[in-house]
C-alpha positions in Angstrom: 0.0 0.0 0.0 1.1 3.6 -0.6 -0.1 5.1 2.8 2.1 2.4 4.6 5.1 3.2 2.0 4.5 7.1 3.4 4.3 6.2 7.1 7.5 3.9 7.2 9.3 6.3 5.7 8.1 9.2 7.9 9.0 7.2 10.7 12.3 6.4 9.6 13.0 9.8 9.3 12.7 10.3 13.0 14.6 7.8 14.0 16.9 9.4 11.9 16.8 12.7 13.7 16.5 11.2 17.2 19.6 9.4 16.4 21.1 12.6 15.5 19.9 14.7 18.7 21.7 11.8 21.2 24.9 11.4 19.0 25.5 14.9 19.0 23.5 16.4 22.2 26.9 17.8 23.8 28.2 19.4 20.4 25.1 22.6 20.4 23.2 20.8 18.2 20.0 22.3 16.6 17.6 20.4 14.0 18.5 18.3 11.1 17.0 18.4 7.6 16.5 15.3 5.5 16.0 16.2 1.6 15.7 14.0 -1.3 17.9 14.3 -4.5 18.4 12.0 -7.2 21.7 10.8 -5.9 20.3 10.3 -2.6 19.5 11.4 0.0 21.0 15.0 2.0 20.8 14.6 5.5 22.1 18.9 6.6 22.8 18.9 10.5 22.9 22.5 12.1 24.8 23.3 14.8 26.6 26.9 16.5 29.6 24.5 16.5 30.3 22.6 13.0 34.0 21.6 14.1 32.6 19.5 17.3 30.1 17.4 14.3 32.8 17.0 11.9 35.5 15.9 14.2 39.4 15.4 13.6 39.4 15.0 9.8 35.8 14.1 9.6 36.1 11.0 11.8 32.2 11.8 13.0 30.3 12.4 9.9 32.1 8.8 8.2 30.9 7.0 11.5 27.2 9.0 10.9 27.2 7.6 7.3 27.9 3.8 8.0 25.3 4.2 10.4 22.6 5.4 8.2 23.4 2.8 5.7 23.4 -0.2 7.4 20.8 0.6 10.4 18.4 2.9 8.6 19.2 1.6 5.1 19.5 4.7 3.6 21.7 4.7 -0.1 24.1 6.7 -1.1 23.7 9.5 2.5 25.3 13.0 1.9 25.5 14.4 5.3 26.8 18.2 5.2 26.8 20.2 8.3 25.2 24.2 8.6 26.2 26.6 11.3 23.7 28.7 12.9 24.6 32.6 12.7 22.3 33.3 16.0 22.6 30.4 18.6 20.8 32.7 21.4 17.7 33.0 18.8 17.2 29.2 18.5 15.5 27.4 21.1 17.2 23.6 21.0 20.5 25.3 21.4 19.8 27.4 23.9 17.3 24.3 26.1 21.0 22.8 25.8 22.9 25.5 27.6 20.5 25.5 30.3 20.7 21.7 30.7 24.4 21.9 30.7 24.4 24.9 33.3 22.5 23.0 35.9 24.5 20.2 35.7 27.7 22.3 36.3 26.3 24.7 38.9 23.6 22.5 40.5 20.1 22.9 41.1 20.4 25.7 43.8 21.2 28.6 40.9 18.7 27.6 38.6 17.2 31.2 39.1 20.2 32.8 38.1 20.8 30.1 34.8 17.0 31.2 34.2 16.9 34.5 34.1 20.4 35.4 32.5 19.2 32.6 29.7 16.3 35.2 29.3 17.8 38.1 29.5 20.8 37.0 26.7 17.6 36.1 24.1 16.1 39.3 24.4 19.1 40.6 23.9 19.7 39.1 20.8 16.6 40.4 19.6 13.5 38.3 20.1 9.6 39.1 20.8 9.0 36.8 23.2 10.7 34.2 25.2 9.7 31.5 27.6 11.7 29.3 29.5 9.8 26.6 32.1 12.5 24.2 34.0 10.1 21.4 35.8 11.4 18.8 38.1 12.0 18.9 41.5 13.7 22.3 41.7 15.1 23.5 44.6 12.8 21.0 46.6 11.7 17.7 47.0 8.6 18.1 45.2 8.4 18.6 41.7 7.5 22.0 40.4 7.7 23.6 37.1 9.3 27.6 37.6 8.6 29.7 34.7 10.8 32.4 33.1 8.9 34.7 30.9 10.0 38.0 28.8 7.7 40.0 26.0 5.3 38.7 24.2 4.6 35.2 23.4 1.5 33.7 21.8 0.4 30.2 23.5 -3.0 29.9 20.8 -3.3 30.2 17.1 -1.2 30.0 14.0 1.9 31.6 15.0 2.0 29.4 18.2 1.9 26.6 16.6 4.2 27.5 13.3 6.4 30.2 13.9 7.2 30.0 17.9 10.5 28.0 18.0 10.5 25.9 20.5 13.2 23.4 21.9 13.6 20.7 24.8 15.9 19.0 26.6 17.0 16.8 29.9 19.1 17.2 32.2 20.2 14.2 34.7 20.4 15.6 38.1 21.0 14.0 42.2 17.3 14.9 43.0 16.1 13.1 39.6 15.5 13.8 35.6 15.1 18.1 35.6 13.2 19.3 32.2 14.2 22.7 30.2 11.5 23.9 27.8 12.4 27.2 25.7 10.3 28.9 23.8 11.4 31.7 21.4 9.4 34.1 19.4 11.8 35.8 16.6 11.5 38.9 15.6 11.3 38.3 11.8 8.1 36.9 12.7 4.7 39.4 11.3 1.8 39.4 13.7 -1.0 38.9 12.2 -2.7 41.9 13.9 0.5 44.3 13.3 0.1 47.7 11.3 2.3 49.3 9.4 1.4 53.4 8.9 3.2 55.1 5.9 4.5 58.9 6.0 2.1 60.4 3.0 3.7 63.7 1.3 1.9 66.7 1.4 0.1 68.4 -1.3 -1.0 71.6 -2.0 -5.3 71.5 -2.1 -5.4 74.8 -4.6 -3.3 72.5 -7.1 -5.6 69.5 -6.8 -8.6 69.0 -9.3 -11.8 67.9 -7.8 -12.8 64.5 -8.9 -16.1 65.3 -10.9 -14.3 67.7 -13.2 -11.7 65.1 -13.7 -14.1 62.6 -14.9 -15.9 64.8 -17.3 -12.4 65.6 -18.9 -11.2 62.2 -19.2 -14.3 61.4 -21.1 -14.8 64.2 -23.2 -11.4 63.2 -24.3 -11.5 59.8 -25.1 -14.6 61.2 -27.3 -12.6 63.6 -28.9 -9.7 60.5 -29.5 -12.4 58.7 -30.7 -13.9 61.1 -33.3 -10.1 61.5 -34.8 -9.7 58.0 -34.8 -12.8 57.5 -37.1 -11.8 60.2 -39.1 -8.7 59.3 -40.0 -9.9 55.7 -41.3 -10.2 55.1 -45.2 -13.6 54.4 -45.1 -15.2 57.3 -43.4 -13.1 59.6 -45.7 -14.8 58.0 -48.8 -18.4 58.0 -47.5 -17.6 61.9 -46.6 -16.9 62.0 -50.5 -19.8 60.1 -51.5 -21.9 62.2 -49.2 -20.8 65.6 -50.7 -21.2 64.2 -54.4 -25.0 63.5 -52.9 -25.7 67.0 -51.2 -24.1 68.6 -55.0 -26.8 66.9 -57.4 -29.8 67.4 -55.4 -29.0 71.6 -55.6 -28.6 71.2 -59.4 -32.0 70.0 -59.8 -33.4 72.5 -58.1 -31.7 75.1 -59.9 -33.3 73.3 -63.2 -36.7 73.6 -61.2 -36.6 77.1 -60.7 -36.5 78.0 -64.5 -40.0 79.4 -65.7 -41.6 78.9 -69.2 -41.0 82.4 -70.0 -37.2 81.5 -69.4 -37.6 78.8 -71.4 -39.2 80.7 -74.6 -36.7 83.6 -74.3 -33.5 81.5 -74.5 -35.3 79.5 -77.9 -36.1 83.2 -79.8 -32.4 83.9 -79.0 -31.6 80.3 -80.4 -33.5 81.4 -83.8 -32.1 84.6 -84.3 -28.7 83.7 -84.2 
């Protein structure tokens, strides 16, 4: 079946990308992108540190590709690796940080790790941010502490398309201690945002009323029109044919208008001569 064809192969993809996110979770990964060619296929990691993927003379990215062919079957795998310009905008790299903070510096500074975490996004010039660590922080009980900055939508389609969102664990004393970040970018357009233009100003004595206008344009295109008819062959001959007609009916009644005695007069002339 076709849908089944689809599914496996959706699924192998995330394998694919979950393998990815373990092998290189200390090395600031991001997200990886699997595109199909007619070579094969491109598997493009991004990371804010391309020389921790690649490894001494590309030791990491040959082990990646003899894994993808022989657990994943994949033929042919071009892996390439992208660096990300802005590592404080994206949210997997930065879920990371945290995760790595709190297991240097403990669970007692986790306000501190929050809040500069925050602070550095905004910074770098986000909307919104969010940052929720849940586990059992400082106590014994498990809490979730929220860090919030801006504005960040939770409903709707930018939540749930252009809100970057990452997460990651980190294995504490007390137990397994989730980070959660959520970044709103600020290349992002609202959908309620409104942009007002500066409009140059014009003088009101030089502008025409729109009435008048009108009545120009058309009798214009009237005038355009006339000249346009005129200038065809065949009105030009019927304007011919027309004055031949007006020239014969005024000859006839010029020959009406003679009188008998006219008549008589020019025949005793006629005889005489």
């Amino acid at each position: 079946m076709i849908e089944r064809k689809f599914i496996s192969e959706k699924v192998r993809e995330v394998k694919i990308k979950q393998y990815l996110k373990e092998t290189f979770s200390k090395s600031a990964y991001s997200h990886t992108e699997l595109q199909k060619t007619p070579l094969g296929m491109r598997v493009v990691i991004y990371t804010s540190k391309p020389g921790l993927v690649v490894g001494a003379g590309g030791a990491n990215i040959k082990a990646v590709n003899i894994v993808l062919q022989k657990r994943f079957n994949l033929e042919n795998p071009q892996v390439d690796v992208e660096e990300v310009k802005q590592p404080s905008l994206d949210a997997q790299i930065m879920s990371e940080r945290l995760a790595f903070q709190l297991t240097r510096w403990g669970v007692q500074r986790f306000k501190k790790i929050g809040y500069s975490a925050q602070e550095e996004i905004m910074r770098a010039g986000a909307k919104g941010v969010e940052i929720l660590v849940s586990g059992k922080v400082p106590g014994k009980r498990a809490t979730t502490w929220p860090f919030r900055a801006g504005y960040l939508p939770k409903t709707g389609y930018v939540s749930d398309y252009d809100v970057d969102e990452g997460f990651t664990t980190a294995k504490l004393r007390p137990g397994i201690v989730g980070v959660t970040v959520r970044i709103l970018r600020a290349d992002v357009r609202m959908p309620d945002e409104i942009t007002i233009y500066d409009i140059k100003k014009q003088d009101l004595s030089t502008v025409q009323p729109k009435k008048e206008i009108k009545e120009e344009k058309t009798a214009q295109t009237k005038k355009d029109a006339e000249e346009k008819k005129e200038a065809t062959p065949g009105m030009q001959e019927k304007k011919q044919t027309q004055s031949i007609n007006k020239e014969k009916p005024a000859k006839k009644a010029e020959k009406k208008q003679e009188t008998p005695v006219a008549k008589n007069t020019k025949k005793n002339e006629e005889k005489t001569a």
